[in-house]
N, C-alpha and C positions, 0 to 999 in steps of 0.2 A: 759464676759471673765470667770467669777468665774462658770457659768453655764459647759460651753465649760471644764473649769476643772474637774469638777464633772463628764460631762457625759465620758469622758476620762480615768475616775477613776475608773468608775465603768466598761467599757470599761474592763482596764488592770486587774480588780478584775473577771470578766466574762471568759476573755483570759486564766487566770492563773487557775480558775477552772476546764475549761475544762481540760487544759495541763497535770493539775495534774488528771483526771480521766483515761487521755487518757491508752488507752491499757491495761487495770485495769481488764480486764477479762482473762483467760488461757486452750483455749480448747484442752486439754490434753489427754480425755478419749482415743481417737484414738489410741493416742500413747503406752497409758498406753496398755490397751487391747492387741496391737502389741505384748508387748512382754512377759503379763500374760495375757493370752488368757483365757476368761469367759470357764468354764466348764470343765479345765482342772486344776487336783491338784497336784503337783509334790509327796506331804506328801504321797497320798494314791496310785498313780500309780505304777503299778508292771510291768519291762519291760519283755517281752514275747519271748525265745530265738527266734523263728519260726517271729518275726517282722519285721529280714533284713535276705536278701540271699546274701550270699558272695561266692564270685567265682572270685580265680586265674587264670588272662589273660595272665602273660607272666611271667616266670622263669628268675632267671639267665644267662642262653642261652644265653637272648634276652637282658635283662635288668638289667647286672649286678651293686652293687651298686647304687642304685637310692637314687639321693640325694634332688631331687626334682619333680616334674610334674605340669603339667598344660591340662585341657581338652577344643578342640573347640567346640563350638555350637552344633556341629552335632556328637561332640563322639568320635572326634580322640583326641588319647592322647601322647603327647610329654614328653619324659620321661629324663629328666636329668639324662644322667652318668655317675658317676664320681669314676673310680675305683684307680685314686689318693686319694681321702678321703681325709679328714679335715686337715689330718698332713704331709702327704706327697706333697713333692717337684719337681717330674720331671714330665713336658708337656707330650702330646702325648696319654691320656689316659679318656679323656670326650670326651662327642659326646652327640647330640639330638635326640634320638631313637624316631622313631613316629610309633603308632602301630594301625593297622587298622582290622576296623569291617566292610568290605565294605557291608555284606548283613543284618546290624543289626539284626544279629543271636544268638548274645551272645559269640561269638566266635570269637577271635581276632586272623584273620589267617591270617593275612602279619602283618609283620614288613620291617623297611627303616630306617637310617641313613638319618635324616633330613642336618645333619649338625656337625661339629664336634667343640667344644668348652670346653674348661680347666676348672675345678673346676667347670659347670654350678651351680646356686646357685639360678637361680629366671626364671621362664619362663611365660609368658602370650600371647596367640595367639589372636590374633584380627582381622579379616576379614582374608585379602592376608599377614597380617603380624607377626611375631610372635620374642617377645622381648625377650630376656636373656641377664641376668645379670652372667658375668663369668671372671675366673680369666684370666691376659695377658702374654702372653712371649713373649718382643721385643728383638731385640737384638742379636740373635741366639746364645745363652751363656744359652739355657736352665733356665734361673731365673726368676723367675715371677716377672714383674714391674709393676702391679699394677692391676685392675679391671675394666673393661669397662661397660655399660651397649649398646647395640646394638639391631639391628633389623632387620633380615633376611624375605626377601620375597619370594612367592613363587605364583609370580602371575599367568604361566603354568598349575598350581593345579598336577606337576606330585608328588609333597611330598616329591620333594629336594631341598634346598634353592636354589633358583634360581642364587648366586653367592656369595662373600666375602659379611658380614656383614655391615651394616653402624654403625659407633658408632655415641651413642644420648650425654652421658656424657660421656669422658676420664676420667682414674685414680681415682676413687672412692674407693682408698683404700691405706690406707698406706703402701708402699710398703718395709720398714723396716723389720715390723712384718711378713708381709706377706711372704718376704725371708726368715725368718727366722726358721716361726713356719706353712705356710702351712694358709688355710683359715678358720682356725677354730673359729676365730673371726671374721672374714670381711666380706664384704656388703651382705646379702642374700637376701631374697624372695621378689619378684615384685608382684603386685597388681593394676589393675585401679579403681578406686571409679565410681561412676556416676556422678561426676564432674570433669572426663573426667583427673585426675590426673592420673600417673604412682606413688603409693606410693611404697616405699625403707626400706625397715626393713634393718637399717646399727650397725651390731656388733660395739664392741669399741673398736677397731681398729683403727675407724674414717676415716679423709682423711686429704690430703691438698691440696689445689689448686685444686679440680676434674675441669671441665670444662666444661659445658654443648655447645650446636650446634653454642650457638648464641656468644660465647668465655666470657660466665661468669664465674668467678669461685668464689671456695666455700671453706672453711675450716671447719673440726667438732674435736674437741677436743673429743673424744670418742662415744657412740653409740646415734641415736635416730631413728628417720623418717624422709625422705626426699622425697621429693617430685618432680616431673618435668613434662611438656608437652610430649604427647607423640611426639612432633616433632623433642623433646630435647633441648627447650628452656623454662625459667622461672623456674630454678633449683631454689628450697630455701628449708631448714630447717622448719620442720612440727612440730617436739617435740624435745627434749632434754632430757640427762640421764639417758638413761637404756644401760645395759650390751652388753648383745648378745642375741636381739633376732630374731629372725629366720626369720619371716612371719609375715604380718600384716590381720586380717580379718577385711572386711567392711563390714558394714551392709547399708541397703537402705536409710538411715538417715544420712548416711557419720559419724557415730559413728567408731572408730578406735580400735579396740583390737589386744594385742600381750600376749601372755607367756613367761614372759622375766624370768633372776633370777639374783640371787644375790651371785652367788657364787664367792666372793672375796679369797677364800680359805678354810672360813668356814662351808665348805659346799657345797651342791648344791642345797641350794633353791630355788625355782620357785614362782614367781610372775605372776597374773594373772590383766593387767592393763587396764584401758579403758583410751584414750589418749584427750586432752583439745590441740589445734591447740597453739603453741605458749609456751603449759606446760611445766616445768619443774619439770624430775622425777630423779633427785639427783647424779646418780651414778655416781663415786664413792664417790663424794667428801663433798655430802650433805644429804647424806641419811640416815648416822646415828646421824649426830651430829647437824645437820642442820634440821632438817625434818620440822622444822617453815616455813621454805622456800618452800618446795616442794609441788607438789600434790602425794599424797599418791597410792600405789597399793590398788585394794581393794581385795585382799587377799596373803596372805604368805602360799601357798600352800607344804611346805613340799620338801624333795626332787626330784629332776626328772630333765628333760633337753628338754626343749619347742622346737619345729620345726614347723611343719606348721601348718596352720590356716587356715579357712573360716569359711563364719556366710552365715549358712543354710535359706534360705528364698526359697522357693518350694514349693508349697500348695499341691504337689502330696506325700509329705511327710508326714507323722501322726504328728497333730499336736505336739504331744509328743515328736521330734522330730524336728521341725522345730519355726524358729526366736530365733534359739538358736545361738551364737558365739561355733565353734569345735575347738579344740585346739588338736594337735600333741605332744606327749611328748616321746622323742626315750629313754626317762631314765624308765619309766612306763613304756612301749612297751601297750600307749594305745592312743585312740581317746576319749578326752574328751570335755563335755557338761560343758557352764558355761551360767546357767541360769538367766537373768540379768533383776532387777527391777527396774526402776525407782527412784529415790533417785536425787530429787532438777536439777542441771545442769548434773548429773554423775548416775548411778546406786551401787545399791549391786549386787552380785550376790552367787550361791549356786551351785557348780562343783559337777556332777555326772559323774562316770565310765560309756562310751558309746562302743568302740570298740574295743578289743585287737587285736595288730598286733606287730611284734617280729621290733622293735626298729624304729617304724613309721618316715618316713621324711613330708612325707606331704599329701595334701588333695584338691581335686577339685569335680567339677558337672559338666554337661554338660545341653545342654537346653532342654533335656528328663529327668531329672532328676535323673541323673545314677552320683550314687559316686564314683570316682577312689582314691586310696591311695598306696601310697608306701611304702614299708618296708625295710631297711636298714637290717637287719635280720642278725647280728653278721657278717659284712664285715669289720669289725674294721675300726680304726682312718686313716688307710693307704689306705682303700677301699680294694676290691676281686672280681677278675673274678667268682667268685665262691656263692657269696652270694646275697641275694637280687629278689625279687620280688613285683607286681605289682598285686590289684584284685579290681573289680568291688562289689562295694554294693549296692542291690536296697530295697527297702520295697516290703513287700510282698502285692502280688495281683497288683504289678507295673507292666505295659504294656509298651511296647516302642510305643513313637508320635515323626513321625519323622518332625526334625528342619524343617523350611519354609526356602526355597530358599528368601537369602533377598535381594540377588542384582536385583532377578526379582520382588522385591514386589513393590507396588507402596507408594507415600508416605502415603497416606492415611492407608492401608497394614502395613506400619512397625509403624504408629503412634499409629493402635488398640492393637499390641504387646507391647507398652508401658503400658498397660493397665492387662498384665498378673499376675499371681501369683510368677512366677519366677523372680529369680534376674537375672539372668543369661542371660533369654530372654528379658528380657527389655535393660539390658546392648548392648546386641550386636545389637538390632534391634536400640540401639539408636549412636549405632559407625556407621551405614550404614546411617539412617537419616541427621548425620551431613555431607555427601558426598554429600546430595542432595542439588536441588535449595534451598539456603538459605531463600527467601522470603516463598517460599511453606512449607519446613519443619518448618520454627521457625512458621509459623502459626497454625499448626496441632499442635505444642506443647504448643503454649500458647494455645490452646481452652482446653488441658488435662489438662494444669495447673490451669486452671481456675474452673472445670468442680466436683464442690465439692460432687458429685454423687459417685464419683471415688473415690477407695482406696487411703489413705494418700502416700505409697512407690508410686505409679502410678504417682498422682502429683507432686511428688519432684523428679522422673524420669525426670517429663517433664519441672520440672523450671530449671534444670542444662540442659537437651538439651537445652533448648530456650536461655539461657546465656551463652552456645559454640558457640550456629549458627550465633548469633548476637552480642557479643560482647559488647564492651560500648555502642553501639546504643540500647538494649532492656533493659537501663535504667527503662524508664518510667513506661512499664510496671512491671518490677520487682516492682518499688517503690506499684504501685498498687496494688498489690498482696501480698507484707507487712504489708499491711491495715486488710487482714483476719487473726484473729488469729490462727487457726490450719499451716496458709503457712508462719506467719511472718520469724520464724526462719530461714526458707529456703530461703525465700528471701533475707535477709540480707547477709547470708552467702553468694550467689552467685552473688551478687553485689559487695561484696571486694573478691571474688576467686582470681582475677588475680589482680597483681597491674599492670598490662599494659593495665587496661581498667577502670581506678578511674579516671578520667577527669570529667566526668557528676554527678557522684555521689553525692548525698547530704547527707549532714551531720547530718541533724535533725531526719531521722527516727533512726539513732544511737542513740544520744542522748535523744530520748525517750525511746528506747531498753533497757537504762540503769536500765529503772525503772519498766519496764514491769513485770505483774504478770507472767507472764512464765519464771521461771529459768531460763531455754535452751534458751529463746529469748534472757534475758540480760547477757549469757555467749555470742551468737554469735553477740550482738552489741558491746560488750567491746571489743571482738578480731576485728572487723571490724573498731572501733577507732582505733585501734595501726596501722591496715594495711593503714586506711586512712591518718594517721600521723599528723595531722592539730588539732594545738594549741589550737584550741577552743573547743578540747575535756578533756583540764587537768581537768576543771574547776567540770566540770561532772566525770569524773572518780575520781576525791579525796574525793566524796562523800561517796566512798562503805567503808563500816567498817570491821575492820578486828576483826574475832571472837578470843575469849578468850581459843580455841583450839588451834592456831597456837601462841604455847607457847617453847619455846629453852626447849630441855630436861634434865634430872637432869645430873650430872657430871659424867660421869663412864657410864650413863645409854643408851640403843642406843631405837632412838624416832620413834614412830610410823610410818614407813615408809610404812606398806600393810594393814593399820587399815583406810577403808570411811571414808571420812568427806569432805561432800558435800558443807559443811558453807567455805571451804577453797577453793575451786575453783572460786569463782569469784572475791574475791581479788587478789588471785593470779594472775589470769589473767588478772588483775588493773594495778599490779606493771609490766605488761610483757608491755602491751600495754603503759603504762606512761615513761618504758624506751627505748619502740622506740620511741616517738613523743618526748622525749630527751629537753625537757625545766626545765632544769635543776632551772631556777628563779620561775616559776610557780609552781614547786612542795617544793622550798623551802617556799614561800608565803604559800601552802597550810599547813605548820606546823601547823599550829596557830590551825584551825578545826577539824585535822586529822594527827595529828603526827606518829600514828603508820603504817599508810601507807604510807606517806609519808617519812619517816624513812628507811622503806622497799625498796622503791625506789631507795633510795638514797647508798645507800648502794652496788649499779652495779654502781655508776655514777663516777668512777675515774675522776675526773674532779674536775680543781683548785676554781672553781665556787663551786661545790658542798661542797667541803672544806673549802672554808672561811664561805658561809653562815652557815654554821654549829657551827663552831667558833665563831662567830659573834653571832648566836644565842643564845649563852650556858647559859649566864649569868643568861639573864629573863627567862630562860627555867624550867617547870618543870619537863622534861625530860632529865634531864641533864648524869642519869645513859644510856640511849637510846642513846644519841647523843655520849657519851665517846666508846659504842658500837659500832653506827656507823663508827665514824670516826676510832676506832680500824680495823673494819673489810677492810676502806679504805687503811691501812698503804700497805700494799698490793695488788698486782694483778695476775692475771695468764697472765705466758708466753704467750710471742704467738708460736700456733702450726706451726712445722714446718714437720711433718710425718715420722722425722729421728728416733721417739721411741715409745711403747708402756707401761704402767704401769702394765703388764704382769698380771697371774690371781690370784693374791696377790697385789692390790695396796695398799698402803696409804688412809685407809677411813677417817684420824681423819679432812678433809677439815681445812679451806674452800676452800683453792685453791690444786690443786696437784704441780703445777711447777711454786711457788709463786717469785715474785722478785717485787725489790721496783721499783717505779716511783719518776716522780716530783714532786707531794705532798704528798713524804714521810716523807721528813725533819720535813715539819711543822708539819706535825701530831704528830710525834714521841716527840719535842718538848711542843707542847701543850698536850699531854699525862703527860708526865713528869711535867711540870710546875702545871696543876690540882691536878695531886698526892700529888704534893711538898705541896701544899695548901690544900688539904684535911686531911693529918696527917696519923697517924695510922689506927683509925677507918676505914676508907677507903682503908688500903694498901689490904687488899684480895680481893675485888673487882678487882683493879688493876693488880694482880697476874691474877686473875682469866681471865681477857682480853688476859693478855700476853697470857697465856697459849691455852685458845679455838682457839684465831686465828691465833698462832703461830708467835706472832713478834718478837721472841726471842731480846727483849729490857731488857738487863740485868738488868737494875735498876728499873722495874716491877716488880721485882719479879716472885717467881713462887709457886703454891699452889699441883704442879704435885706431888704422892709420884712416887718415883723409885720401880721399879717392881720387884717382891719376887722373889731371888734364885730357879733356878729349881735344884729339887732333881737330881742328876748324877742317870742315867743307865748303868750298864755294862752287856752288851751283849757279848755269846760268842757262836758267828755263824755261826763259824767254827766247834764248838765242836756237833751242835743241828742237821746243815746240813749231819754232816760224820754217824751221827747212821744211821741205815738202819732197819727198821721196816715195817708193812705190806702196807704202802704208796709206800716205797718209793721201793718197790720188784715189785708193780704191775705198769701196763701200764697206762696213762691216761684216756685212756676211760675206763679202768675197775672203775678205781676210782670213776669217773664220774657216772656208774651205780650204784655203790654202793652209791653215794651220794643220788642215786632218791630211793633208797631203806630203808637207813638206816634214822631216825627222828634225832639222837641224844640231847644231852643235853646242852643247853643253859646255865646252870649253869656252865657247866662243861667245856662249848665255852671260857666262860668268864675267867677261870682260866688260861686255855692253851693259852688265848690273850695275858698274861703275859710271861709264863712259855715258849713260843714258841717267844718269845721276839718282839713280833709286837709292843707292845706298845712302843719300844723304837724309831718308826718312824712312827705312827698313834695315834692320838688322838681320844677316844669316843665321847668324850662331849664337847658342845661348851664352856664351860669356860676353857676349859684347853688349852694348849699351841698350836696352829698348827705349827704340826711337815710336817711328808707328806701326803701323800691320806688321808682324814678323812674318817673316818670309819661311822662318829655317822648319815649317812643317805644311807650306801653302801644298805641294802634292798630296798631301793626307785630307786635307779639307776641299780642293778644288780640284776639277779636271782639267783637258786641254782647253775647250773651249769655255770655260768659265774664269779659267786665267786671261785667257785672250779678250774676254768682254770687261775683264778688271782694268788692264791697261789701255784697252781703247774708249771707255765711258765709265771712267772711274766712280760717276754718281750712282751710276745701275747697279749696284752691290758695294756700298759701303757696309766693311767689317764691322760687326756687332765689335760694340769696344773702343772703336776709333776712329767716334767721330769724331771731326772737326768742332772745336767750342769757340767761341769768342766770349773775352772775359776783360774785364773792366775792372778797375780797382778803387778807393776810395783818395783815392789820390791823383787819381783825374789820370791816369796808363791803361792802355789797352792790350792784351795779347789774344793773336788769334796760332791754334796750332795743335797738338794732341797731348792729353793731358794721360802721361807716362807715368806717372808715378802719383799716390796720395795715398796719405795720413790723415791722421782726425783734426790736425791742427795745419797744415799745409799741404801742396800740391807741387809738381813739378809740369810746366807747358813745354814744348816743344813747336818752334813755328816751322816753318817748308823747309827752311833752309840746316834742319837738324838743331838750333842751337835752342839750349836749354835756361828756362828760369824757373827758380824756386818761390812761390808765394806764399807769403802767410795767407788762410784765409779767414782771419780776422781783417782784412784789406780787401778783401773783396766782393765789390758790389753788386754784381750782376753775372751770370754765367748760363749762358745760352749757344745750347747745341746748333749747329748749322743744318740747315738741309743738306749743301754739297759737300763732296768730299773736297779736301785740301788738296789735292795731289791735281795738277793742272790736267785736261784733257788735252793730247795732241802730243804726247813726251816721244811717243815712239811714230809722228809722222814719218822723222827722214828715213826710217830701217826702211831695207829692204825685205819682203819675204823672207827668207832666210835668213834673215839677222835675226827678225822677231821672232821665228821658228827656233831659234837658237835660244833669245831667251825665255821662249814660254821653257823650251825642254829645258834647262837651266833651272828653271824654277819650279819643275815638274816633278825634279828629283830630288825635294826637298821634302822629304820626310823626317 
């Protein structure tokens, strides 16, 4: 017997060796190379104007307002447009222009009305089918109720949808805001990855109850990514907490980028984010006070306003050019490069100026490698029959290869195109393969997946076909193909893709994944615990430690929200995955080991469980300041969304919830708050303060450590007196002006003085510490040119800032205020009328609140300058980045 021990022993000793060696290698180089490619140096590259040939295919004529585009395979391009614009409200004026190059000549000499659709916002064609995402009017009341995403066919091939749309998801958009204010936050641009997802770039706006085919529905408390089948079933939430952004680009990795921002009012800063499945990126509510919590942007780009996207993968491209993520930004009027390295589960990246186009909406390729883009091109916030065009870019010495017919290829035929340099063409040749006999296709794709000869994008083409064609049945082999390290990550991932296909799946390659030397593998085994939800992953995930960076930021101070940090992503996606599989005993057990993640956990877990063990715990705890945290940050929760409101583009940053109310275990918390205070004394009253105050539980007998905020100095403005002079402004016509601005430099110094003396400062602030009044000023060069500053101050109505307009608001107390509404919370508002001064409202008191047409800001401010004065302060405010 004692033998039979022993050898048992050593047995479990041998077992445990390996376990622990296992996956202990990380062949990366492939990857790494991908996307800093051997022999190419960004430092010393000089780009060569004569590198791309640009050429205008279709005017205003044809394509006025484009607010989006999408190209098919073979080069037809579908042009979203939408001469409603982002702010206006009545039907009747989008349509899906599709424009042809029937002898690939270079010359786009038909156009056709594919189809006519409200606010278009996301378009993607795929075989005989072509999706948009666009706003709805039911009803016949002319009122937008809300956003569909849909799928028009056009099986004839004459290039007109062949009849009314199918919708995939209903009402993806709150339809409050969207009466109110037009689409300028809500759902935009559509994308398919090569795991066969439709991703949703959804402003925050949000939704409530969308619906997708199969009658699921969904709620999103403000922006992120969403995801669905293209059939229009398996709707779910991809990311959380970002603003408005526009477009999502994927790359062949199923890596996710967008150009979101952060312009709460302060600004219009741009963020350039690469997105973790499951992540949470803050906004509004966690981004600056919270950032412990979030995954960080990895850059804070400065002014500008992101629209479309794509991640260039085209070997007919210079390298210099290609596996790069492109970014649209209509506030720059540019196409930009964000060069991205490798950095743990996440990269860095280094943004260079790639293409100028006059207020860019977006970006596509086709499977010849031809670039189309769109230009918005001053049609303003309302749209214009009058503005707007569309142009083709190629690299020079590019030759047109026309696309292959793929519904005549065979499968063999469309499996070697999986095998290309293009993203484009492996994409579509693999939406045609999944049409085929399923035993033939998934076969031709596992042999490419297997087939380590073959580029890395090639192979991981072929392991997302092979896990569409097959389903949970191509199990086995996926698990096999997780055994190689360059394929594990891919496989994992496409083994929890769908959760209507996790029956077979085993648990164990996860929980090795956990510990695998490849970063990316044990990001995508943690997300694949949470998706697989089974218990017997706590044990394993309260192992990851949380780094000594994800630290609460100083009081007053706002936390790194666009500053890398690769150490914080796999924890974080610890605590995502630990609160969906929601064992609430398991993660308090895991205190003991791991408190700081488990802490973190616990801290989503409103639950009466969560709270006694907490309690219970405090005594022997050496974390007793963490647990009085915790349980503080529980005294609360957020509402549930119901889509009747938006936190307009001024919310409430200081979190952590925005539309907080107590639960069930609020009493006891508030009590066992209280009662610790009572016992700790003095010495511990500012801690106690300091809880009230971060998390807002206004528990009077906490105290508070807040000071009350400094008096603003009074402005008297008299704008009557400044308007009525008449000077050599205000004698000559606008477009004189206009020329004279391109003529004259002026003095920046002298900008500065007349910012005052010309009374702007009494409703725009410079600088971000100072008070936001209306439009900030301290980034208008990032968003505006010369002449579209100069058209701001001489007809201030002809481009009012998205953000601020002018409201008039009424109370139930028989007051009116008319002015910019600067600041709001879920339970009040702050106005600002002309003259800078500020009221706070409750709006439980308020009865009516109606946006203006014009802007607030008087016409005629700048009659008495002269030339050069006003030259002075456009350049003044030119150089306000």
């Amino acid at each position: 017997m004692q033998k039979k021990i022993v050898g048992l022993s050593l047995l479990l000793a041998l077992t445990l060796s390996i376990s622990c060696q296992k996956n202990q290698t990380a062949d990366l180089k492939e990857l790494q190379e991908y996307f800093s490619p051997r022999g190419f140096d960004p430092d010393t590259f000089e780009k060569d104007s004569t590198d791309l040939q640009m050429q205008v295919i279709a005017g205003p004529d044809v394509v006025p307002s484009p607010a989006c585009l999408a190209v098919s395979p073979e080069g037809e391009v579908f042009v979203g447009v939408d001469k409603m614009g982002s702010l206006g409200k009545d039907p009747g004026y989008g349509a899906i222009v599709k424009l042809l190059d029937q002898d690939n000549d270079g010359v786009y000499e038909e156009h056709v009305e594919f189809a006519k659709a409200d606010n278009p916002r996301g378009i993607m064609p795929v075989g005989d089918q072509v999706f948009v995402l666009h706003t709805v009017f039911e009803g016949g009341d002319n009122i937008a109720t809300g956003m569909d995403l849909v799928v028009f066919e056009d099986k004839d091939h004459d290039h007109i949808a062949d009849g009314p749309s199918k919708p995939l998801i209903k009402n993806i958009c709150s339809p409050a805001p969207l009466k109110g204010r037009g689409t300028d936050h809500a759902i935009n641009g559509i994308r398919m990855g090569i795991d066969g997802w439709i991703y949703i770039a959804a402003g925050d706006f949000g939704f409530h109850e969308a619906e997708d085919r199969s009658g699921k529905k969904l709620t999103m408390l403000g922006g992120g990514i969403v995801r669905v089948r293209p059939d229009g079933t398996e709707m779910e939430i991809y990311a959380h907490g970002t603003r408005n952004i526009y477009d999502v680009a994927i790359d062949p990795f199923m890596n996710i980028y967008t150009r979101g921002n952060t312009n709460d009012g302060g600004g219009w800063n741009v963020r350039f984010i690469h997105y973790q499945q499951s992540g949470e990126f803050g906004y509004p509510t966690l981004f600056k006070n919270f950032t412990d919590e979030i995954i960080p942007a990895l850059k804070d780009l400065g002014g500008g306003s992101g629209t479309g996207s794509y991640f260039m993968d085209d070997d007919r491209w210079p390298v210099a050019y290609n596996h790069v993520p492109m970014m649209a930004d209509w506030g720059q009027n540019e196409l930009f490069i964000h060069r991205v390295t490798m950095d743990g589960p996440t990269f860095t990246q280094r943004d260079e100026n790639f293409i100028k186009l006059s207020q860019i909406t977006d970006v596509d390729v086709d499977g010849s490698g031809r670039m189309f883009l769109a230009a918005w091109d001053g049609a303003g916030y309302k749209g214009s029959p009058d503005k707007g065009y569309v142009v083709k870019v190629v690299p020079k010495d590019w030759s047109y290869e026309a696309f292959p017919d793929l519904k005549k290829a065979t499968v063999q035929e469309l499996a070697e195109l999986l095998k290309t340099g293009s993203s484009a063409t492996r994409f579509h040749a693999q939406q045609e393969l999944l049409k085929r006999s399923k035993d033939e296709a998934s076969a031709a794709a596992l042999a490419i997946a297997k087939d380590q000869s073959l580029t890395l994008q090639s192979r991981v083409a072929a392991v997302f076909t092979y896990a569409q064609l097959t389903g949970g049945n191509g199990v086995d082999e996926l698990v096999k193909l997780s055994e190689e390290d360059k394929m594990r990550e891919f496989a994992l991932k496409a083994l929890t893709d769908r959760l209507t296909c996790l029956e077979n799946v085993p648990i164990q390659p996860y929980l090795d994944g956990v510990e695998d030397a490849n970063p990316r593998v044990r990001a995508a085994a943690i997300v694949g615990l949470g998706r697989l939800g089974k218990t017997e992953a706590v044990e394993t995930l309260m192992k990851i430690q949380v780094p000594a960076s994800a630290k609460i930021p100083e009081t007053g101070s706002e936390g790194p929200h666009a500053t890398p940090n690769s150490e914080i992503v796999l924890p974080h996606l610890a605590v995502r995955s630990l609160v969906k599989i929601n064992d609430v005993e398991a993660v308090l057990k895991g205190m003991d080991k791991n408190p700081t993640l488990a802490l973190w956990v616990l801290r989503y877990k409103h639950d009466e469980k969560a709270v006694d063990g907490l309690m219970e715990a405090f005594e022997e705890s050496e974390y007793q300041d963490e647990i009085l945290s915790t349980l503080s940050r529980l005294y609360h929760k957020e509402a549930l969304y119901d889509g009747s409101w938006w936190w307009s583009t001024r919310p409430d940053t200081h979190g952590p919830y925005y539309k907080a109310i107590e639960w069930e275990g609020s009493a006891k918390i508030k009590d066992f708050l209280l009662e610790k205070m009572s016992k700790a004394g003095e010495e511990k009253a500012d801690y106690f303060a300091w809880l009230n105050d971060r998390n807002r539980l206004d528990i009077a007998d906490l105290g508070t450590a807040e000071v009350a905020e400094a008096e603003e100095d009074e402005i008297n403005v008299d704008f009557e007196a400044i308007k009525n002079k008449k000077g050599q402004v205000g004698e000559s016509s606008i477009e004189d002006v206009i020329l004279a601005m391109g003529q004259i430099k002026g003095d920046a110094s002298k900008g500065k003085a007349l910012f005052t003396s010309q009374g702007c400062i009494a409703c725009h602030s410079i600088e971000k510490g100072q008070v936001m009044k209306g439009p900030f000023m301290g980034q208008i060069g990032s968003i505006m040119n010369r002449d579209q500053i100069t058209e701001s101050i001489l007809k201030p109505n002809a481009s009012i800032s998205q953000g601020f307009s002018t409201f008039m608001i009424e109370t139930k107390d028989g007051k009116s205020y008319m002015g910019f509404v600067t600041a709001e919370s879920a339970d009040k508002l702050t106005i600002r009328d002309i003259g800078g001064n500020a009221t706070e409202l409750s709006k439980n008191n308020i009865k009516s609140r109606e946006e203006m047409e014009n802007s607030m800001m008087p016409a005629g401010l700048a009659n008495a300058l002269s030339f050069e004065e006003l030259a002075s302060l456009v350049t003044y405010l030119q150089g306000q980045k």
